[in-house]
C-alpha positions in Angstrom: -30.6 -85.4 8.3 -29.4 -82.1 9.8 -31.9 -80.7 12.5 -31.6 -76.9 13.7 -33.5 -76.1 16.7 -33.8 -72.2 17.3 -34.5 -71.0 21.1 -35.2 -67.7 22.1 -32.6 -65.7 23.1 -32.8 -63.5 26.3 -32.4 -60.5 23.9 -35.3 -61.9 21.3 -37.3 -62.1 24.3 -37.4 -58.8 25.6 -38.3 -57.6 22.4 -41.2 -59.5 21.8 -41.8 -57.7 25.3 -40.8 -54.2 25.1 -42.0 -53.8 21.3 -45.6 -54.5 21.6 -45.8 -52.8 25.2 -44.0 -49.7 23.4 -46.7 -49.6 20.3 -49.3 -49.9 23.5 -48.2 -46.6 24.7 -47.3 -44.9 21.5 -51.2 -45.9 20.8 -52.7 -44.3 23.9 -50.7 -41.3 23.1 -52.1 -41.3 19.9 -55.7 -42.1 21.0 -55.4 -39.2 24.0 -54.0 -36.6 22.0 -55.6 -37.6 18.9 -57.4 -33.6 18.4 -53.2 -32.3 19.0 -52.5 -34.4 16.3 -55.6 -34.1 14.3 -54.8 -30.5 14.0 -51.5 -30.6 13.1 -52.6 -32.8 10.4 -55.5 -30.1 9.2 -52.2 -27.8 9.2 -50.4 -29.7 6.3 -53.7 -29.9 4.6 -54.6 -26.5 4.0 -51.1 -24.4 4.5 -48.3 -25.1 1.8 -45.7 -23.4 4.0 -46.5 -27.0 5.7 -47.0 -29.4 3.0 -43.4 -31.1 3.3 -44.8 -32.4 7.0 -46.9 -35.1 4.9 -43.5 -36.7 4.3 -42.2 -37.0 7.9 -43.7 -39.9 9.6 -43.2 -42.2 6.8 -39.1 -41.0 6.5 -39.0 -41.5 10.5 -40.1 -45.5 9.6 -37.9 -45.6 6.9 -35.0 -44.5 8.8 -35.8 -47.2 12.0 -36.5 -49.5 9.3 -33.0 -49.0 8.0 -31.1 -49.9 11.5 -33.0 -52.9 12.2 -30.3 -55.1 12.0 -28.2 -52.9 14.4 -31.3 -53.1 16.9 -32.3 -56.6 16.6 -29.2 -57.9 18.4 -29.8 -55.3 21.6 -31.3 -56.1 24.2 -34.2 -53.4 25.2 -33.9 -52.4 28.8 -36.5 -49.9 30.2 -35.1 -46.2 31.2 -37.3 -44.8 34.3 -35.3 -41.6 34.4 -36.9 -40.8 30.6 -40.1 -40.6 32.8 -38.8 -37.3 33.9 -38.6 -35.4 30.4 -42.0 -37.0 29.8 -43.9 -35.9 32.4 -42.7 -32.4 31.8 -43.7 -32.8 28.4 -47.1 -34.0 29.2 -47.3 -30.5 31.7 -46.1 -28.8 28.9 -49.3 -30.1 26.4 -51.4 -29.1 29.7 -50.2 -25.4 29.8 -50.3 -24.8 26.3 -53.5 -25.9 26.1 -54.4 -23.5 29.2 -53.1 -20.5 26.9 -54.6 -22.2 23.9 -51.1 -22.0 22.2 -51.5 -24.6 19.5 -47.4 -25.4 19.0 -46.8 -26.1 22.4 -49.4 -28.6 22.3 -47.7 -30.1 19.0 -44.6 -29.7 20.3 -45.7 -31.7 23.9 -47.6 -34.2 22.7 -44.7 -34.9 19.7 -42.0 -35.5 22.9 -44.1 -37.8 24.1 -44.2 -39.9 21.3 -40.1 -39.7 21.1 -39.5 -39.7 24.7 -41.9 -42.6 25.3 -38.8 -44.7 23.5 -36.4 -44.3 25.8 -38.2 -44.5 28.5 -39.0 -48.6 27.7 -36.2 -49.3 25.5 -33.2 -47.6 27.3 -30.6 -45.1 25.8 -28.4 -47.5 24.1 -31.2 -48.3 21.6 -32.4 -44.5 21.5 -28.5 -43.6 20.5 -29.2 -45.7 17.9 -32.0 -44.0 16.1 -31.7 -40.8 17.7 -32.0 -38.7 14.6 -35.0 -40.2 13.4 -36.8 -39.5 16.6 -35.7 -35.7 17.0 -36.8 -35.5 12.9 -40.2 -36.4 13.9 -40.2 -33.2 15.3 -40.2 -31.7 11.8 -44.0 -32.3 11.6 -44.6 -30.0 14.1 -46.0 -27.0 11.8 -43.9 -23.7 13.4 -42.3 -21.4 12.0 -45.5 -18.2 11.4 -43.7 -16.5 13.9 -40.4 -16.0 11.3 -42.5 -14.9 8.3 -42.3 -10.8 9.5 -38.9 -10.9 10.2 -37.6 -12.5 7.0 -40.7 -9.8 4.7 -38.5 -7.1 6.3 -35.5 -8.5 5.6 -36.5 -9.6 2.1 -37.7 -5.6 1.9 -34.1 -4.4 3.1 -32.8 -6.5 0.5 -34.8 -5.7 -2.6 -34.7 -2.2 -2.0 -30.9 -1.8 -1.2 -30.1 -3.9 -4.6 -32.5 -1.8 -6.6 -31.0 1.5 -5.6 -27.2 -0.3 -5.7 -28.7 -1.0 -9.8 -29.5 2.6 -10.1 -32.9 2.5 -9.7 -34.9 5.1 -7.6 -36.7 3.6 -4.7 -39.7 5.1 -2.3 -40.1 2.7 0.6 -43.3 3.2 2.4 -42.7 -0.6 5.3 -42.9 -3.4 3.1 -44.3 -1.3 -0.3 -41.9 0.6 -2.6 -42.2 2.1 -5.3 -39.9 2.6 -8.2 -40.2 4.7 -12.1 -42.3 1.6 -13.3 -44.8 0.5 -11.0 -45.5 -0.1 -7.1 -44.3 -3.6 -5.5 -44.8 -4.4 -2.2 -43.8 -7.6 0.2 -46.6 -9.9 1.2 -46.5 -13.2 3.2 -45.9 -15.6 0.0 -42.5 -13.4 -0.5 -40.9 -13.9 2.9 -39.5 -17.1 1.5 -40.9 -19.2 4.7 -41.7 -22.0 2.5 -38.3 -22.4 0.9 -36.5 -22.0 4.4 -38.9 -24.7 6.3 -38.4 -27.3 3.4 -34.9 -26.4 2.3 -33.9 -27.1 6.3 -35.8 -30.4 6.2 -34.5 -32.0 3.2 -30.6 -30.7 3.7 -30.7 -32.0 7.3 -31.8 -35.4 6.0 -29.2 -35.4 3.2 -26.7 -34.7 5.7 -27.6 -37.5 8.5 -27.7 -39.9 5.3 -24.6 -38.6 3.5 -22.5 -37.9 6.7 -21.6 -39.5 9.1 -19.5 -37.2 11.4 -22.0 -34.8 13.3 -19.5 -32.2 12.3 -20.4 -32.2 8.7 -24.2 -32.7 9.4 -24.1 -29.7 11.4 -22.7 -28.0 8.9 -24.9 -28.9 6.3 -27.8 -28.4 8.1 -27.0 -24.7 8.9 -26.2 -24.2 5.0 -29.2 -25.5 4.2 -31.1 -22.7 6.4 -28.9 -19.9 5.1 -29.2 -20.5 1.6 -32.7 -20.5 1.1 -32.7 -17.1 2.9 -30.2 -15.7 0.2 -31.6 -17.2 -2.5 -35.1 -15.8 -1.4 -33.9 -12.4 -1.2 -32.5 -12.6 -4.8 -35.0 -14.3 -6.2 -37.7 -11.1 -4.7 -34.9 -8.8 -6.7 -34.8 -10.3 -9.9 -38.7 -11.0 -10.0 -38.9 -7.2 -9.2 -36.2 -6.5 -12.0 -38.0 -8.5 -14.2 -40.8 -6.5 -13.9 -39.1 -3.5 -14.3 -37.2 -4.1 -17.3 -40.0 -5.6 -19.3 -42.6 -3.2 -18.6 -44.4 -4.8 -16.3 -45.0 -8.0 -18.7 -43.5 -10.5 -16.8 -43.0 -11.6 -13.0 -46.3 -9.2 -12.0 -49.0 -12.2 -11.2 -48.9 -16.0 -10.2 -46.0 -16.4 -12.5 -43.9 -14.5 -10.2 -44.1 -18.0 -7.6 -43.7 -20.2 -10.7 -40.3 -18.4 -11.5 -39.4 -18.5 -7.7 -40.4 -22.0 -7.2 -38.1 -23.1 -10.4 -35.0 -20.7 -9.1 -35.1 -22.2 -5.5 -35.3 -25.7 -7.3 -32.5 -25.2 -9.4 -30.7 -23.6 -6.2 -31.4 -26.6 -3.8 -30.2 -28.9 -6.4 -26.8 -27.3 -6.7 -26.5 -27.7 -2.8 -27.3 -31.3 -3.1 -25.2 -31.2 -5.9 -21.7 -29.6 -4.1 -22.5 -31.1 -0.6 -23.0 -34.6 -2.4 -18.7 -34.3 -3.4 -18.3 -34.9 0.7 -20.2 -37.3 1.4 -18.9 -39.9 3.6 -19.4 -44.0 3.2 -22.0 -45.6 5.7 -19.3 -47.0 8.3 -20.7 -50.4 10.0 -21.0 -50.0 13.6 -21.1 -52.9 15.5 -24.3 -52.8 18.3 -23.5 -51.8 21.9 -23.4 -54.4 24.2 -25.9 -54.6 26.8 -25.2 -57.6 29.1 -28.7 -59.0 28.7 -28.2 -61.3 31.8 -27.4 -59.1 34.4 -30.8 -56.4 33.5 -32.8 -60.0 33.8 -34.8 -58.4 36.5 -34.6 -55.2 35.6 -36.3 -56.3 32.2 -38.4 -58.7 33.9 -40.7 -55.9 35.9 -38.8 -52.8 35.2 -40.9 -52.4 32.0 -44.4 -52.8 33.4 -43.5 -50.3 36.0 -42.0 -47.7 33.5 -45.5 -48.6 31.0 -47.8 -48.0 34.2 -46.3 -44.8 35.5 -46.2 -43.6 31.6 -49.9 -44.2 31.1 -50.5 -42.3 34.2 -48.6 -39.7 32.5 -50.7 -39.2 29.4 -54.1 -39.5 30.8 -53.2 -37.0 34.0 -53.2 -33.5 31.9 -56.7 -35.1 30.2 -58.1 -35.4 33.3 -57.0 -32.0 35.0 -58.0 -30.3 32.3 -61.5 -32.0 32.7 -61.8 -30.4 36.0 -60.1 -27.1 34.7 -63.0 -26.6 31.6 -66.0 -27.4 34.5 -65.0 -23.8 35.8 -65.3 -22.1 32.3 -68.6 -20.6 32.1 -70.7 -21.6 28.8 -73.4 -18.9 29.4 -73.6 -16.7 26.3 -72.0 -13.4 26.4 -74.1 -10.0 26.3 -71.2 -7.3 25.3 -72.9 -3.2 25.4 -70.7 -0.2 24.7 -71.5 2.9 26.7 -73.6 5.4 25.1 -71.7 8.3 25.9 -68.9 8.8 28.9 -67.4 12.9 29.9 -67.3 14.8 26.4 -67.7 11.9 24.2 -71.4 10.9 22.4 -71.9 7.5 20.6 -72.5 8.6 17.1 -75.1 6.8 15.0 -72.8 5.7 12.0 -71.5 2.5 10.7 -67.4 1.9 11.3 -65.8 2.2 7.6 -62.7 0.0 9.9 -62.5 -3.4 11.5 -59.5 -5.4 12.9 -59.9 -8.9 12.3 -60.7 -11.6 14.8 -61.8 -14.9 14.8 -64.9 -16.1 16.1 -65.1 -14.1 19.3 -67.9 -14.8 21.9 -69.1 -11.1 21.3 -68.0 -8.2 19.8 -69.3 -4.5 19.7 -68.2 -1.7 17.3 -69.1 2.1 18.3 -68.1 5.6 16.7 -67.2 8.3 19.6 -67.3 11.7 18.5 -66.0 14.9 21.0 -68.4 17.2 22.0 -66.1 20.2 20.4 -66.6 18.1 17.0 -62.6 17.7 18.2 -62.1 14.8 16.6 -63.5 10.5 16.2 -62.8 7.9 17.7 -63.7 3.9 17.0 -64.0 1.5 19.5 -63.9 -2.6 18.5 -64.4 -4.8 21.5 -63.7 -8.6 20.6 -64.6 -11.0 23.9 -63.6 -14.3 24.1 -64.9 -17.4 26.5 -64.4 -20.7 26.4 -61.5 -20.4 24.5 -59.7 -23.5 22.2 -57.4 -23.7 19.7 -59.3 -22.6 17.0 -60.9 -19.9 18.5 -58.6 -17.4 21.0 -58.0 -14.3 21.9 -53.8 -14.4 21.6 -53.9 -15.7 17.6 -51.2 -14.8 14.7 -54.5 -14.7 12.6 -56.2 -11.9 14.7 -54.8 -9.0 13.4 -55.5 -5.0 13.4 -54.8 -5.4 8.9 -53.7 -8.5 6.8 -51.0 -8.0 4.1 -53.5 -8.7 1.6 -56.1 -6.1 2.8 -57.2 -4.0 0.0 -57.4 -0.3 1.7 -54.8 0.0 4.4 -51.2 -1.4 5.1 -49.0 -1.1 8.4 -46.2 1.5 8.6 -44.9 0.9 11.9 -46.0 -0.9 15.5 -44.6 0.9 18.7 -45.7 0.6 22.2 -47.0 3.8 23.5 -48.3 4.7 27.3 -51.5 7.3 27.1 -51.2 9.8 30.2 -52.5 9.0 33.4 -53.8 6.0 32.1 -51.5 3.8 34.0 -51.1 1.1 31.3 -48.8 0.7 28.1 -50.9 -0.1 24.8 -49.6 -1.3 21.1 -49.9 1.7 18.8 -50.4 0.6 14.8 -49.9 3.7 11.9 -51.9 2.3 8.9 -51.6 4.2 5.5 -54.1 3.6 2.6 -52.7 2.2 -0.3 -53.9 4.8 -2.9 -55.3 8.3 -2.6 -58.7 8.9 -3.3 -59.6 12.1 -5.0 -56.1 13.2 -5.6 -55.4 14.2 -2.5 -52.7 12.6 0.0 -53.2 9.2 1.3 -55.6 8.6 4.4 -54.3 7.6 7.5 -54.8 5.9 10.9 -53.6 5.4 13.9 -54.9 2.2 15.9 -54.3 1.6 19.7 -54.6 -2.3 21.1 -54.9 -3.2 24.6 -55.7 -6.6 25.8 -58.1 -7.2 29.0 -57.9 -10.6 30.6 -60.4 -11.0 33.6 -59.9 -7.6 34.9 -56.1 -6.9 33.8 -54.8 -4.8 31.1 -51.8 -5.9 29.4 -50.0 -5.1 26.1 -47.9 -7.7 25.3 -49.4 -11.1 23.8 -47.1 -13.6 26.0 -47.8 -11.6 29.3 -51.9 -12.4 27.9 -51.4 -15.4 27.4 -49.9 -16.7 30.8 -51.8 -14.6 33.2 -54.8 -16.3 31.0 -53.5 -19.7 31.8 -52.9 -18.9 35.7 -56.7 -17.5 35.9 -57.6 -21.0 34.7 -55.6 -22.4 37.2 -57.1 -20.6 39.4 -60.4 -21.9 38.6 -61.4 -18.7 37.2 -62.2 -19.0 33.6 -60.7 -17.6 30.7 -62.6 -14.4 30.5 -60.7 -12.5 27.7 -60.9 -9.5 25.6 -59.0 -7.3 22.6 -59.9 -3.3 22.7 -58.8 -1.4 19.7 -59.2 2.1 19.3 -58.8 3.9 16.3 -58.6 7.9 15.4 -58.1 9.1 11.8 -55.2 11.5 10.9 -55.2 14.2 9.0 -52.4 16.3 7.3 -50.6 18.5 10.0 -52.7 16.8 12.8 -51.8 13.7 14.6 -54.6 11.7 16.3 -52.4 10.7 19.0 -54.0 13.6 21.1 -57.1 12.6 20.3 -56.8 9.1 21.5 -55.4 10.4 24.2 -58.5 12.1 25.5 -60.5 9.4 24.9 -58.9 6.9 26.5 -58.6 9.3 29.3 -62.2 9.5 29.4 -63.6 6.7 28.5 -61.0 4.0 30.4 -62.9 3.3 33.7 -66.3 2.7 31.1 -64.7 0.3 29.0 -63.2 -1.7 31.8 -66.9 -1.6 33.5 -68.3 -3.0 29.7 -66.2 -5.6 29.8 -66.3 -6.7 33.7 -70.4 -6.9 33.3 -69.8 -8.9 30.5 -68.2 -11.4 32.5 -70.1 -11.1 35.6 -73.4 -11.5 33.2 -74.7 -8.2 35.1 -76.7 -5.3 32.9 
């Protein structure tokens, strides 16, 4: 009788060591950033733009699952200089959470997850499942930030291949209008969904199809330019349809069924052409790691790495701790002046509102000049105790939606009222229909941010010198002011706002500092 007798191999050993310390950390990471992740998660519930992220963890597995017999063989070695990458990524989930910027969080705590393999299993086994780590960072839900760009470029698109068919255009932003009907370019047209899972699906197709980086390269930028292209035709010949049959078909939720089935057919004739390319699966033989001489580096190095890592993820949790016991909770009591120089507070309900979320306070006011020269509205939003949910620097606080049903935004310039000694985001809003046959209303909107005393303009420069106040063990007093001034036909309200602001400047700033004093 034949007897086999199996021993552990140096290499076997380490990974019944590394592998369970790894899914440890991985764990804790889990566990301590388990809101980060809950949230992103919450994302891919509710947002289709985000659906496609569902798929990503259980691709990343598949893809480690498929090199398995390349990594068995390897001997895991810990990497301390991955520490390095990780602690900055665990500062990095710190600050965004100081400026309550939701995909820097994602994007942090995600590295963690990816860097934490390196860090205990060494570079040679990371090279060999590289790509699935750096896809796992295709669950992080981004991408809001390109939908205006690619409306105005799906706008410049439709309009300049209507008028090259010979159709008459009037372009009013993102509406036109043309001899059978008005169209206009909301959010579900930018073609943000297409792009973000067009980009997923060719760059996996590539990695599995290719196996130079060249071509995967390649393919991966074709499959982000395509879906742009194909998004901008697909807005001109719903628009065309429209046209040509009277407005029967492509003018409600159809339109997205017929855009849904052209980018379909679209990504499959990628697929199709990219798939005459594709390269056969070479087999690569492991990289040698001499498993004898890292005996002692595997021995401790491991523990050491897994000790200093855990110190890692819980550090930000605990700074922060000490960070939110400086954030007042007292409840906010916001009070616009009364009247301030030539101005009187007008007993009349705003017909205008911007739209934030879940403020602390707000306060809404009508100004009117003492010359009856001209109205003014004031909206002040105040924020404290701010978290990702609710903040005052949000792509979903905005002066109008694209779906509002009175006004639309013509342009956004940055403007600097006289003597006022700040710069302030100006926003022309034009109704979408005349009322009473006359011309169209109009509106011009000013929006200023105030954080702890400051002024500023821009939403990145808010955003830091938010996080540095918190640093600073200051709180994160915040505030949006928006002031708004109808126009009328011949008469800009620009002066208008003008005056007020110069009058009214030093009172607002004094609103907003008792607010956050708590003072009367």
């Amino acid at each position: 009788m034949n007897t086999s007798l199996v021993l552990d191999t140096p290499r076997t050993q380490s990974w019944r060591t590394t592998l369970p310390a790894l899914v440890l950390w991985l764990a804790l990471i889990g566990a301590l950033f388990y809101d980060t992740f809950a949230a992103m998660v919450g994302i891919w519930s509710r947002s289709e733009t985000f659906a496609h992220a569902f798929a990503v963890p259980p691709l990343v597995l598949w893809m480690v699952w498929r090199r398995r017999a390349v990594l068995a063989p390897m001997a895991p070695v810990a990497w301390p200089i991955a520490l390095v990458p990780f602690g900055l990524a665990a500062l990095g989930w710190l600050a965004g959470r100081l400026v309550a910027a939701n995909a820097v969080m994602q994007l942090s705590a995600t590295a963690m997850l990816v860097l934490a393999v390196p860090a205990l299993a060494g570079w040679q086994v990371t090279r060999v499942i590289l790509f699935p780590l750096v896809y796992l960072f295709f669950a992080v839900p981004i991408g809001e930030f390109m939908i205006p760009p690619l409306m105005q470029w799906t706008a410049d698109f439709t309009v300049w291949a209507l008028r090259l068919s010979g159709i008459p255009v009037y372009r009013e932003g993102l509406q036109f209008v043309i001899p059978s009907g008005n169209w206009s370019v909301v959010e579900a047209c930018s073609g943000v969904r297409y792009l973000m899972a067009s980009f997923m699906v060719g760059t996996l197709f590539g990695y599995l199809n290719y196996q130079s980086w060249q071509r995967r390269w390649i393919f991966a930028g074709v499959s982000l330019l395509v879906p742009i292209v194909a998004n901008w035709l697909r807005a001109y010949m719903i628009v065309m349809l429209g046209h040509l049959s009277g407005n029967t078909l492509a003018v409600g939720a159809d339109h997205l069924v017929y855009g849904w089935v052209f980018f379909g057919v679209v990504i499959t004739l990628l697929f199709m052409i990219g798939a005459r390319w594709a390269e056969p699966e070479a087999v690569v033989a492991p990289p040698v790691v001499d498993a004898a001489g890292a005996g002692s580096l595997r021995a401790h190095g491991w523990l050491v790495v897994l000790v200093i890592g855990v110190l890692l993820v819980a550090a930000p949790r605990v700074w922060l701790s000490r960070l939110d016991a400086a954030v007042s909770q007292a409840p906010v009591r916001l009070v616009l002046p009364t009247a301030a120089a030539d101005w009187t507070r007008i007993d009349q309900v705003p017909e205008f509102r911007p739209r934030y979320i879940e403020p602390s306070a707000q306060a809404e006011a009508l100004y009117q000049h003492s010359a009856g020269d001209g109205t003014v509205g004031v909206y002040l939003a105040y924020y404290r105790g701010q978290t990702e949910q609710r903040k005052l620097v949000s792509s979903e606080n905005v002066i109008v939606t694209s779906k509002d049903a009175l006004w639309h935004a013509v342009d956004v310039t940055t403007v600097e009222p006289p003597g006022s000694g700040m710069a302030v985001r100006q926003t022309r809003l034009q109704a979408h229909t005349a009322q009473g046959g006359g011309e169209r209303a109009a509106m011009l909107v000013w929006q200023i941010f105030w954080v702890n005393g400051e002024f500023i303009h821009q939403d990145y420069r808010a955003k830091l010198l938010g996080a540095w106040q918190r640093l600073r063990g200051m709180g994160d007093e915040s505030a949006a002011i928006v002031l708004y001034a109808p126009e009328r036909p011949g008469h800009s309200a620009r002066p208008v706002l003008d005056r007020f602001i110069a009058a009214n400047q030093d009172s607002l700033r004094r609103a907003l500092d008792q607010a956050r004093d708590g003072s009367p």
